[in-house]
C-alpha positions, 0 to 999 in steps of 0.5 A: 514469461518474458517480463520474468526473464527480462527483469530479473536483474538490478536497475541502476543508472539506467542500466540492468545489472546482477547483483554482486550477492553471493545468493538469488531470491528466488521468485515462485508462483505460489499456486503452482510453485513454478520457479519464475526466476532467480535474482542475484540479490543487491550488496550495500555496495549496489545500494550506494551506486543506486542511490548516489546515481539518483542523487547525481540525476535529480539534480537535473531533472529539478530544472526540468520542465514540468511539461517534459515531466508531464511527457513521460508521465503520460507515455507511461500511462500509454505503455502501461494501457497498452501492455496491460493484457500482459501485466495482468497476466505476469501478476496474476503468476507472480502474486496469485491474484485472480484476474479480476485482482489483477484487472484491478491493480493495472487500471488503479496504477493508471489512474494513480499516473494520470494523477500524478501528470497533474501534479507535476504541473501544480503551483510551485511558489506562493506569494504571502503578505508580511508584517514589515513594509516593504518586504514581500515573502515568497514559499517555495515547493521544491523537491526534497530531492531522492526518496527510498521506497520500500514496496509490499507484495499485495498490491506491487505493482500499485503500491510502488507506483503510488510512490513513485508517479508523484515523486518524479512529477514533483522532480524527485529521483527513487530508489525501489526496494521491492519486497521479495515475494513481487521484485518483478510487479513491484521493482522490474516492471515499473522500472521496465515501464518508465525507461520505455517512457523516456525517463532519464537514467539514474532517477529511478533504480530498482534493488533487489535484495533483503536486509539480511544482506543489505541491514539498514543501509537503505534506510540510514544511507545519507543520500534519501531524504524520505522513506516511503515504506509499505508493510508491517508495523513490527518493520515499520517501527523500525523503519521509522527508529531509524529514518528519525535518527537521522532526521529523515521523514517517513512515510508507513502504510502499516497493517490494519484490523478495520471493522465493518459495521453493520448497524440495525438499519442497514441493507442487510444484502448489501451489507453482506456483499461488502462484507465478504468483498471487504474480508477476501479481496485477494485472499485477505492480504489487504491491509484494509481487509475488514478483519472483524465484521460487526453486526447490530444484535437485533439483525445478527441472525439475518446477516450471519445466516446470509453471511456465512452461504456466500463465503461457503459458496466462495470457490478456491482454487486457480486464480487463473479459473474465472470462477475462482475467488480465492486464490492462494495465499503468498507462501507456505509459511503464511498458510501454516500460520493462518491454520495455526490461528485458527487452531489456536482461536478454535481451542481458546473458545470460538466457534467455526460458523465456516472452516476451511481447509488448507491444502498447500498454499490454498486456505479456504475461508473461515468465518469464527465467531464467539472469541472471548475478550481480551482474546490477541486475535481481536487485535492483531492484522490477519493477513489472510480468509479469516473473519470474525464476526461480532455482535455489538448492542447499539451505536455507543457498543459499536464505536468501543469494539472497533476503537478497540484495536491498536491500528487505524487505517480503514472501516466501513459503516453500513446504515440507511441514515448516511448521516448517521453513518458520518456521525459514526464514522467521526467517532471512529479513531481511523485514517479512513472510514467509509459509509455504505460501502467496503473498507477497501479503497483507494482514490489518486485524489485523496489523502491515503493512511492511518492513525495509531499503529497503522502509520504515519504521513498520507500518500495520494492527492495534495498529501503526496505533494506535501510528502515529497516536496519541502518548503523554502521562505525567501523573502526579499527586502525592497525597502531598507529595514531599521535595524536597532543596532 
């Protein structure tokens, strides 16, 4: 319990802080309902300070060696190793994740770390040719200066390191706003982790608050000159109505409703795995979780039949239990609304190949099939253990159904040709889409988003680098131009 105890607080300017709010967010195990802690939330006054703290420390920290950036970027990965044991357990309690969940995100914000140590030391200029004599033409990469992170619960702690690893290499400052279901994985600890590693203060706060509180001043603030924001894209339209009106660039990883295809030449078994893998990693609160699983009609039987034993043999129950696979889901209230959407698709006409219980914030799994068309849960994101299989007939059949949805952000496609499932995967209007394998993943190196209303920008790799740098053309005349009056 001592990372709740200790990081419940603001973090501004290098120090811990309450909050000057009249109210706490309160932060709850969701399978116990274990009161973890209470935060006194930010004000707009708070945000202010954070980001004008942010804005005075960047300054600085541009002219910084890029080998001194390397030095905290490497001591954090050398915390992050050495409390890890401690970090999965603090995220397992906070978010209710098994530990495997949990294993998983600690090891993935490392790498994401070590990535982001050589980006600090990436070329910074470049010396192009121009259409003048004499004249030579230097572009510059520098800093935009501060970014406003807005992070989510499902993978905080990963999520938020994502954004804020490359933009210190890069010579920015950050302000975090965690989402409140994770203020400690995806706010406190970062900031914990950082400071331990010698970054000075006022380039990364940390405010914990809500837009009831605070409205749109986080986002419309003068001081940031990009949001990096993580969540639905209901929020994230509006995040983004209002960063361009005031010409802000934003970056939105949004909701997803991926398809996993299972062509007629597929491994069936391996299909299977990475199907169920892809649908209830963490309970299905992945944006990349493989919403509707679409299997080639000659091979529908064989898959469902295998399909639907392993999701039954899927224990819920303590994320804590090294056998358990689905643990609980964030709140009460998102358990109601996913037994209700399963109501409401069961009356609409689908067929419950497996049902699951809800029992407080544990919701087993459901495998539903059969649901009309036009029917709104084909193309909403659902956040949580429900599946819908869909028989498809043929390659051209397939490519409709899964470009038949308003997001984009991941899929897979399973065939023994790997060929044909690159062919495939082109035709698939999607940020991402993976052949043989689950529709959950994420590389440091490789550029990281959606199309349609999954969002908009790229994270990871050479795309974080353009995201959080702009570019500057200085030339430079060594002749003598003849200018025409």
């Amino acid at each position: 319990m001592s990372f709740f105890s200790e990081l419940s607080r603001q973090y501004i300017d290098g120090e811990w802080l309450t909050g000057s709010g009249s109210w706490d967010i309160i932060d709850f195990n969701p399978y116990n309902g274990e009161k973890l802690c209470a935060v006194t939330v930010a004000t707009a006054a708070e945000v202010d300070l954070a980001y004008r703290a942010a804005e005075r420390a960047q300054r600085t920290w541009a002219e910084v060696s890029f080998y001194e950036r390397r030095t905290v970027l490497e001591n954090a990965v050398r915390i992050v190793g050495e409390r890890s044991a401690e970090i999965v357990e603090m995220i397992v309690d906070e978010l209710g994740g098994t530990r495997f969940r949990a294993e998983y995100e600690v090891r993935a914000a490392q790498e994401f770390l070590r990535a982001a140590i050589g980006q600090a030391l990436r070329p910074q200029a470049l010396l192009l040719h121009a259409a003048a004599d004499g004249k030579e033409n230097r572009v510059y990469r520098l800093p935009v200066g501060v970014i406003g992170v807005i992070s989510a619960f499902n993978f905080p702690f990963l999520v938020t390191m994502k954004t804020v690893a490359p933009a210190l290499a890069l010579g920015n400052a950050v302000v975090v706003k965690p989402h409140q279901n994770a203020p400690i994985a995806g706010g406190g600890l970062v900031a914990r982790i950082f400071e331990d590693a010698g970054l000075p203060a006022g380039l990364l706060n940390v405010l914990i608050t809500d837009s009831a509180e605070i409205g749109d001043t986080f986002i419309a603030h003068p001081v940031p000159k990009v949001i990096s924001f993580t969540g639905s894209d209901r929020v994230g339209r509006h995040v983004a109505a209002t960063a361009a009106g005031l010409f802000k660039k934003t970056i939105l990883e949004l909701s997803g409703n991926s398809a996993l295809v299972v062509l007629e030449d597929a491994d069936i078994d391996h299909a299977v795995r990475a199907a169920v893998f892809s649908r209830f990693l963490y309970q299905g609160q992945v944006s990349m979780a493989a919403n509707r699983i679409l299997v080639d009609r000659s091979v529908e039987e064989e898959f469902t039949e295998r399909f639907t034993a392993e999701v039954s043999a899927l224990r819920t129950g303590d994320p804590r239990d090294p056998d358990t696979r689905i643990g609980p889901v964030i709140s009460e209230f998102q358990a109601d609304a996913l037994t209700a959407l399963v109501d409401d698709a069961l009356a609409q006409g689908a067929t419950a190949l497996v049902r699951g219980r809800t029992r407080g914030n544990l919701v087993e799994p459901t495998v539903l099939t059969g649901l009309p068309d036009g029917s709104p849960l084909l193309e909403q994101e659902i956040f949580g253990p429900v599946a819908l299989l869909m028989p498809f007939d043929g390659e051209d059949d397939a490519v409709r159904i899964a470009n038949d949805s308003p997001y984009g952000l991941s899929g897979a496609v399973h065939t023994a040709d790997a060929e044909r499932g690159v062919r495939f995967a082109r035709r698939v209007v999607s940020g991402m889409f993976h052949v043989n394998d689950s529709t959950v993943q994420d590389d440091p190196l490789v550029a990281f988003g959606g199309e349609k209303g999954s969002g908009m920008g790229r994270l990871n790799g050479e795309a974080a680098v353009e995201a959080f740098t702009t570019q500057r053309w200085i030339s430079i005349q060594h002749g003598r131009t003849a200018f025409p009056f």
